[in-house]
Each structure stands twice: as C-alpha cells, then as structure tokens.
N, C-alpha and C positions, 0 to 999 in steps of 0.2 A: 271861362270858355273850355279850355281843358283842365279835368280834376281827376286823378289817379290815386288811391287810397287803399291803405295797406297788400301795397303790391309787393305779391314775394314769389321769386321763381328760385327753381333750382333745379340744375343740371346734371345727369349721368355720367359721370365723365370715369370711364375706363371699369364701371362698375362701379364707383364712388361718389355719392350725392356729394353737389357742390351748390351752395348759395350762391347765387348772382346778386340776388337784391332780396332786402330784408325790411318788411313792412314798410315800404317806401308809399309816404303821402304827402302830397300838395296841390295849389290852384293857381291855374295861372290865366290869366284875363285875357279878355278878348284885346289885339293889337298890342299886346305886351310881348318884349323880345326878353327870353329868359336862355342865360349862357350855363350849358351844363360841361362841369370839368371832374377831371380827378384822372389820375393814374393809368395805367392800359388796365385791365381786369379789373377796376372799379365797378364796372355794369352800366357804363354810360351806353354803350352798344345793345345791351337789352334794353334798358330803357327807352328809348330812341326807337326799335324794333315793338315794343311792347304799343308805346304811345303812337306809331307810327301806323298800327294795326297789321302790323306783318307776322308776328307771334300772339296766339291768341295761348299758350300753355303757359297758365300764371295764374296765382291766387288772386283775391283782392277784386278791386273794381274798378271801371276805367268811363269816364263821363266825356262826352265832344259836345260842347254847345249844349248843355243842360240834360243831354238825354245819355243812357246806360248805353256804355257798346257793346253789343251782344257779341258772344265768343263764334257763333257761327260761322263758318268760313265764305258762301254766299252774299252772308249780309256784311261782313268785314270788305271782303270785294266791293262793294256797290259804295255802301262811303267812304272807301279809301279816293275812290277812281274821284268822287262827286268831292271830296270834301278836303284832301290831304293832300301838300305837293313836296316834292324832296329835293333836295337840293347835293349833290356828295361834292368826295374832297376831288374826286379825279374827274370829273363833271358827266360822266357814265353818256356820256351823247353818243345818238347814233351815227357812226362813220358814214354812213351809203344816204345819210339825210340830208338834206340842207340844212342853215340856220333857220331858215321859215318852216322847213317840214317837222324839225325837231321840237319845237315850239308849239307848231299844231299836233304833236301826235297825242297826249293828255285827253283834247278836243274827240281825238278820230274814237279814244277810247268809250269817251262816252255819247258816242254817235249821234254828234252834232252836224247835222248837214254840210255840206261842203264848203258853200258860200260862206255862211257864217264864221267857220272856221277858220279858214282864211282870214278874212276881215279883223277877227280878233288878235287872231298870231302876227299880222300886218301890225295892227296898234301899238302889239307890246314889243314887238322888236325896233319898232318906232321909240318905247321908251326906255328903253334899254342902249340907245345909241347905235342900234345895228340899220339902219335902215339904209346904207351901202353896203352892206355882206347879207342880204336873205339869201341871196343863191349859192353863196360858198358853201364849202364841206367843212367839216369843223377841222381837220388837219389843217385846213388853209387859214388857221385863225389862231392868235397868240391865247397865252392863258388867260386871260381877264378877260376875253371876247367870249372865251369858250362857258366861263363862268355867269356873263351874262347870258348868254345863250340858257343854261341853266337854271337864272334866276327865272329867265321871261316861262322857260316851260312848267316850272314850278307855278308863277302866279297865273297862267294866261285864264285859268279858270277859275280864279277868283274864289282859292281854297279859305275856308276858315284857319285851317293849322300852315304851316311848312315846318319842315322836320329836316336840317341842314346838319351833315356830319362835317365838321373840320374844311366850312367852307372857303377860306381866307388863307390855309395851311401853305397850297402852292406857289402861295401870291405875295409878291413883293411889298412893302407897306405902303407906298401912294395909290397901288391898284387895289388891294386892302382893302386900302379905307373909301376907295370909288366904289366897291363892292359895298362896303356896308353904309355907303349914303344911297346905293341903289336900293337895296333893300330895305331899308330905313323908310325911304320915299314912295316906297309901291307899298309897303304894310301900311303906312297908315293911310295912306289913299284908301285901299281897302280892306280897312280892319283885320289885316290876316294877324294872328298870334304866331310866332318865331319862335323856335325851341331846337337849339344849337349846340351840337357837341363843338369844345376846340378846347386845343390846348397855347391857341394864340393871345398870351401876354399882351402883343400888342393892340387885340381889340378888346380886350376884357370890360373896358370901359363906357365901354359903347352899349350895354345893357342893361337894361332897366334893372335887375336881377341876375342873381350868380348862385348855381346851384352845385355844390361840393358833395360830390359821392367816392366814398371811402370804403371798402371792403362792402360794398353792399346797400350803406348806409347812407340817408341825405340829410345834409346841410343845407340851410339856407343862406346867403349872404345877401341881405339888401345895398342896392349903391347909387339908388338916385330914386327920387316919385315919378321921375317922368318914364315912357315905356320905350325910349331910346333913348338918346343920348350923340349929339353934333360929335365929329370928329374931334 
C-alpha cells in the first residue's frame, strides 16, 4: 500500500550538506502497523514528513496505494486531505473546538456537507468512547481522551495511511495499551496502514514490523505475520 524507494534527502544546514536519509526502501501493506525507531537525528522525522507528503524535496520515489505521488504541491494537498491522517505525540487539537468539532474538521477540509459530517464525526467519537464529552473543549479532557479525540480525527475519513509521531509517549501504560487496542481495532475495521514513530519500549510489540533507522539508514526487524499484535 505504501512503498518508498531509494529515498534520499539532504539538508543545508549552516552552509553544509547533511544526509537525513540515504537510499531508504520498503513496502508496507495495506492494514499493516509498522513501528519506526532509532535515535533523535536518525531521520525518523523526514521520513514520517516525506511519507506523510508534507516534504516533497527528496530523491527516490514514493507510491500510496499503487500509484506514483507526484511531487506537486497541489496534488500533494489533495491526497494528503483525501487520503492521510495524523496522529502527534501532544495531540495538536484545536483549543476553541470541541471534541465533535475536532473530529469533524478533516471532513470540513474536504467539503463534506454539513450533515454528513456530523453523522460521521458522531459515529467515531461513538467509537472511541467519547460519546459523553462531544461538547467539551479538549482542556477539559485528560490525556488519553485527548488522544482519542486524535485517533477519531485521524480515522473519521477513512484514510488509507495514518502517520502517528510518538503516539503512546504521554500516556501511562494501561492507557497505552487502550490507545493501541483502539487503533488496532479502527485499522483493521478499515484497512488503514499505521506507520509510527516511538521510542516506547513498551509497545514495540504491538507491531507487525519494526523499522530501525540509524544515521540515515534502514533496518528491517520482523516480529510477528500477523499486522498487530493483542496487548
């Protein structure tokens, strides 16, 4: 579903090329949750920006669901909105939103009629366990609410990818691992492919795949056939 091939950037930094990432290639299947790790300045953060289509300045090629993504900035907008959801470590929600409006905003982006929009962002904050907080503000919500709240805006459009930085980082381990059996449980409901920066030990296990980037460079690690993995 996503396949990335000899991708290599490199950065200006102070006048001085610098390698981020160095012919980096792989594939990773539709509904498969793959954990990428390594170091700070590893290049998990390009990668992640690269495959996320927020950086189009990069060698190599970069495939979504069988087709070439074009470096366009236009057409990078248009599948990112239709096709990609994100998830961060500080759950990036809007203050002045609700949990139902946060949830719908993805929807507003790609100008889904009103009704609709609603109805859907209803569903998923239904599945997410919020269906007593739509109307709160996210201040008014602990961090594993606020997190779901993030998972739901991320799936409520029924992206092919999600692209989660160091989702599980702020979260205690029983709300963790309620995090990664929610996500576990909406991916494969629908087919979305997971592709996860962290540096959390404690879920590592939880992945179908483990991808090791070092000074630029990737590693594979395989750790189970199945494309999660139960708490």
């Amino acid at each position: 579903m996503l396949k990335f091939t000899q991708i290599h950037k490199t950065y200006n930094d102070n006048g001085q090329p610098h390698t981020a990432l160095q012919e980096v290639s792989a594939e990773i299947n539709a509904g498969e949750s793959v954990a990428l790790c390594g170091p700070s300045g590893s290049g998990k953060s390009t990668l992640l920006n690269i495959c996320g289509l927020l950086d189009s300045d990069y060698q190599g090629e970069l495939s979504l669901d069988g087709q070439i993504v074009p470096k366009c900035a236009d057409s990078l907008t248009q599948i990112r909105r239709a096709h990609i959801g994100f998830i961060f470590q500080r759950y990036n929600l809007v203050p002045v939103m609700t949990v139902l409006e946060n949830i719908e905003l993805p929807l507003m982006m790609l100008n889904m009629p009103s009704a609709q929009r609603l109805e859907l962002a209803a569903k998923m904050a239904v599945q997410v366990g919020l269906k007593d907080h739509i109307n709160k503000r996210p201040d008014q919500l602990s961090g594993g609410q606020q997190q779901r709240v993030a998972i739901a805006r991320a799936l409520v459009k029924r992206p092919k990818l999600v692209i989660a930085d160091e989702p599980t980082a702020n979260l205690d381990t029983t709300t963790a691992n309620l995090v990664m059996d929610m996500m576990a449980a909406l991916g494969q409901q629908y087919g979305t492919t997971f592709l996860m920066a962290t540096h959390d030990d404690r879920m590592l296990h939880r992945f179908a795949r483990r991808f090791n980037l070092q000074d630029g460079e990737l590693q594979q690690v395989t750790t189970t056939n199945s494309f999660w993995r139960a708490g």
